[in-house]
C-alpha positions in Angstrom: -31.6 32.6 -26.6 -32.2 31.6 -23.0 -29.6 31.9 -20.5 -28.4 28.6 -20.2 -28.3 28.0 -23.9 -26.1 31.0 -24.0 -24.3 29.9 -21.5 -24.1 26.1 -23.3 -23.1 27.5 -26.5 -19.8 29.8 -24.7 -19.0 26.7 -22.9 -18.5 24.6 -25.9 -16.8 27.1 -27.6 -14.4 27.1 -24.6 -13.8 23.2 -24.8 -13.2 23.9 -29.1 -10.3 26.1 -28.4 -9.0 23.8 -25.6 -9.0 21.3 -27.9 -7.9 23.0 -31.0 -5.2 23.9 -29.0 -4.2 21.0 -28.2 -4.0 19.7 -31.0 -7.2 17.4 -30.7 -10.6 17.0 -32.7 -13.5 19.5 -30.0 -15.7 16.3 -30.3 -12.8 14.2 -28.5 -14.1 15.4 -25.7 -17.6 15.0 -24.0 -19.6 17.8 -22.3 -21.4 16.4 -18.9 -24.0 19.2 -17.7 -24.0 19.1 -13.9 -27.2 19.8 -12.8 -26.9 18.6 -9.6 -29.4 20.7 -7.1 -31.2 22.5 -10.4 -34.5 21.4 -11.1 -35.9 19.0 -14.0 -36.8 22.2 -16.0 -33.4 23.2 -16.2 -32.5 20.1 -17.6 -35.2 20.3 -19.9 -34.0 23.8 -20.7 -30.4 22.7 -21.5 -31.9 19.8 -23.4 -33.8 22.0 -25.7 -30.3 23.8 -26.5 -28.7 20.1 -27.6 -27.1 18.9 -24.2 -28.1 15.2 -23.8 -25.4 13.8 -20.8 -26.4 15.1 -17.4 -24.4 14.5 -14.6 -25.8 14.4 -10.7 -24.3 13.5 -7.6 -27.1 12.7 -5.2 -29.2 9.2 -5.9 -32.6 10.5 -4.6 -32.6 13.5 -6.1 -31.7 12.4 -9.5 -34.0 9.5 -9.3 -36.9 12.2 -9.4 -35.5 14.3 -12.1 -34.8 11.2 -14.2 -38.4 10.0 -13.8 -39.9 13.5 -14.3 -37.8 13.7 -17.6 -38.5 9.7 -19.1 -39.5 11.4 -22.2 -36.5 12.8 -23.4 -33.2 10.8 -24.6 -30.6 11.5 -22.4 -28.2 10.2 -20.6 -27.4 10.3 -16.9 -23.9 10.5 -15.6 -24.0 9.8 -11.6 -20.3 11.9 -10.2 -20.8 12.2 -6.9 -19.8 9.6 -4.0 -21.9 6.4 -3.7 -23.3 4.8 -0.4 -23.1 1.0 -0.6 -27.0 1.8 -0.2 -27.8 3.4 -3.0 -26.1 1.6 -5.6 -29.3 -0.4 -6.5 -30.8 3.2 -7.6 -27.7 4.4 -9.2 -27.6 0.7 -11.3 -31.0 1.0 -12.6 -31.1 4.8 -13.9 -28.0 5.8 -15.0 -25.3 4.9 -17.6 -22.3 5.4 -16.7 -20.7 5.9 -12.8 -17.6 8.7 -12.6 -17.0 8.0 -8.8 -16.4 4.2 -7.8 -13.0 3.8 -5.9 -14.1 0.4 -3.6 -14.8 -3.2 -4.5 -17.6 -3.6 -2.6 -19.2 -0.9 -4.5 -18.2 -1.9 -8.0 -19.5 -6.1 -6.8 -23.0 -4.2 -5.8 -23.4 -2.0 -9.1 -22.5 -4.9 -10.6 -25.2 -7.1 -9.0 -28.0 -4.4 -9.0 -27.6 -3.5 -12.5 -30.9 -4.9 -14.7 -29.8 -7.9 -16.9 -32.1 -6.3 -19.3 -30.3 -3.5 -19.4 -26.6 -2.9 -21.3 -23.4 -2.9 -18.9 -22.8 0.0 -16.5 -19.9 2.4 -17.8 -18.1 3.0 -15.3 -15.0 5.0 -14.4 -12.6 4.5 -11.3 -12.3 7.7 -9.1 -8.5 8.6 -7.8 -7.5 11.0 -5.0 -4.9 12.4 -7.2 -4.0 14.5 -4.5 -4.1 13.0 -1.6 -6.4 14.8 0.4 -8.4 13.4 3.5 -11.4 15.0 2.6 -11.9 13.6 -0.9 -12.6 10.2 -2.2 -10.9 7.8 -4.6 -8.7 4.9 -4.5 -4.9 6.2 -3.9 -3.1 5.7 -7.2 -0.9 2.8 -5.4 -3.7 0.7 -5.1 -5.6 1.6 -8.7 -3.8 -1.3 -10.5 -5.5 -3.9 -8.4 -9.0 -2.3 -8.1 -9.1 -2.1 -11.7 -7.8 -5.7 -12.0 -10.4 -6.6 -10.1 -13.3 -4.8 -11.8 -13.1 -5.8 -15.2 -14.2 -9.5 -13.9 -17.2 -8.1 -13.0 -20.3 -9.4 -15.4 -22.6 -6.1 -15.1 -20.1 -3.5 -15.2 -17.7 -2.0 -17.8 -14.1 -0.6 -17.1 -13.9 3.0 -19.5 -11.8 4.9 -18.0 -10.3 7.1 -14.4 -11.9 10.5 -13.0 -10.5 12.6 -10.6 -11.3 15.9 -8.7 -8.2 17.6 -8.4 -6.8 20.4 -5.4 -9.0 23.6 -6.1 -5.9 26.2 -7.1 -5.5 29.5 -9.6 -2.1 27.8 -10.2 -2.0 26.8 -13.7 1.0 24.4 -13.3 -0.2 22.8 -10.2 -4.0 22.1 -12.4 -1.8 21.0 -15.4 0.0 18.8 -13.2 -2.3 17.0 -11.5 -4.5 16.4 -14.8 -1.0 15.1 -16.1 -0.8 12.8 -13.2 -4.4 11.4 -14.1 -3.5 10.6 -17.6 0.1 8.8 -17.1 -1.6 6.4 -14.5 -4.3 5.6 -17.1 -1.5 5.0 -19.6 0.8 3.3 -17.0 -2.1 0.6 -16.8 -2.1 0.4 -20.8 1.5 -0.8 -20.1 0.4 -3.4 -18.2 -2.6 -4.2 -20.4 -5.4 -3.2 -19.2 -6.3 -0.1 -22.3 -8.9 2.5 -20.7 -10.3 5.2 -23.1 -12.0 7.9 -21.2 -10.5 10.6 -18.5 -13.4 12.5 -16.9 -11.7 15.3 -15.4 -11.8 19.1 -15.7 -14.6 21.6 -14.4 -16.0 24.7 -15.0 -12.7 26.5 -13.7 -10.4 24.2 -15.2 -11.6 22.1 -18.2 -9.0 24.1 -20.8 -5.9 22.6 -18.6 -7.9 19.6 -18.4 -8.4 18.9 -22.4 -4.7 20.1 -22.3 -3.6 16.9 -20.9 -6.5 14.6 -22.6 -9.5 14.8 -21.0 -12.1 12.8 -22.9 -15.1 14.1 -20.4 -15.4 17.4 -18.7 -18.1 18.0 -15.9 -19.1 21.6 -16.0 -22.2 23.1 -13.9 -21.4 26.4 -12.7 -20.8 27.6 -16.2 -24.3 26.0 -17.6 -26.6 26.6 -14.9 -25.4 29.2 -12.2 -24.2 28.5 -8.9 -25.6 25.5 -6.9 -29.1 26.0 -5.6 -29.8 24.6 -1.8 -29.5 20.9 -2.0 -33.4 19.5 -2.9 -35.3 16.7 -0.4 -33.7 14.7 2.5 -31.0 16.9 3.3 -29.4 15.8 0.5 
């Protein structure tokens, strides 16, 4: 066995337990490999060992592992933040979007996305907490942006994601998660039903499936630490 199916196969036994112990079905929740600076052949590698959802964060570099890879079913998760730029790139080659948290961005996903092609999944991204130096829409002003999105023709409305403080504290993890999930359901209330939460990490994804994460978006854990960024100072 390879080292990153190894590493695959501990990883979902992780996510069965988390969910077992929550009380929760281990195929509730989705596994998204982050191969984000790794190259095609580790995706390829992972693929071999039964991972199909990739997730990537940087437009130009996924754009040549997704056309390097064409011959294999899989299905491309872009996470990272989006340049009103690149959303044309990001519309055509992937399914679903973790990381919108501006109108202007969902209207030009919307626009670019092939009318051949199904409707972009999307999720909304929230700066659960509140730092500067992370994006997302603050979680006073989620209600509207969602409001807002589901007009949208291109684009579909699945769910929130979040990247929550970095800490060892297990209360402060489960809380934020927490946080997450009552805003989703606090938008239920008002009717607008979401189904997914993509949130959790390699650190973090058991206090993550604690409080109902539906996606987790794990990379260290697969493929190693992050190699140098590939092409274009990306």
């Amino acid at each position: 066995m390879t080292t990153i199916a190894a590493n695959l196969q501990a990883v979902r036994e992780r996510i069965a337990r988390a969910a077992r112990a929550a009380g929760r079905a281990p195929e509730s929740v989705r596994l998204v490999a982050v191969s984000k600076t790794f190259p095609a052949a580790a995706v390829r590698e992972a693929w071999h060992a039964g991972q199909t959802a990739f997730g990537e964060n940087h437009e130009q570099e996924a754009g040549r592992k997704i056309s390097e890879l064409r011959d294999l079913a899989l299905e491309w998760h872009f996470i990272g933040p989006i340049q009103s730029n690149k959303t044309r790139g990001i519309a055509e080659n992937f399914s679903w979007v973790h990381s919108v948290d501006r109108w202007k961005v969902a209207q030009r996903l919307s626009d670019a996305r092939p009318a051949a092609a199904a409707p972009l999944k999307v999720l909304i991204q929230v700066n659960i907490s509140a730092e500067a130096s992370k994006s997302g829409v603050t979680p006073g002003a989620l209600a509207g942006l969602a409001s807002q999105m589901r007009e949208l023709p291109r684009i579909e409305l699945h769910g929130l994601m979040a990247l929550p403080q970095q800490s060892d504290d297990a209360a402060l993890q489960r809380g934020q998660f927490r946080a997450l999930r009552e805003l989703r359901d606090r938008l239920a209330d008002a009717g607008l039903a979401l189904d997914e939460l993509s949130m959790g990490m390699s650190a973090d994804l058991e206090a993550a499936i604690a409080e109902g994460a539906t996606m987790v978006r794990v990379g260290t854990a697969i493929f190693g630490q992050w190699k140098k960024e590939i092409g274009n100072g990306e």
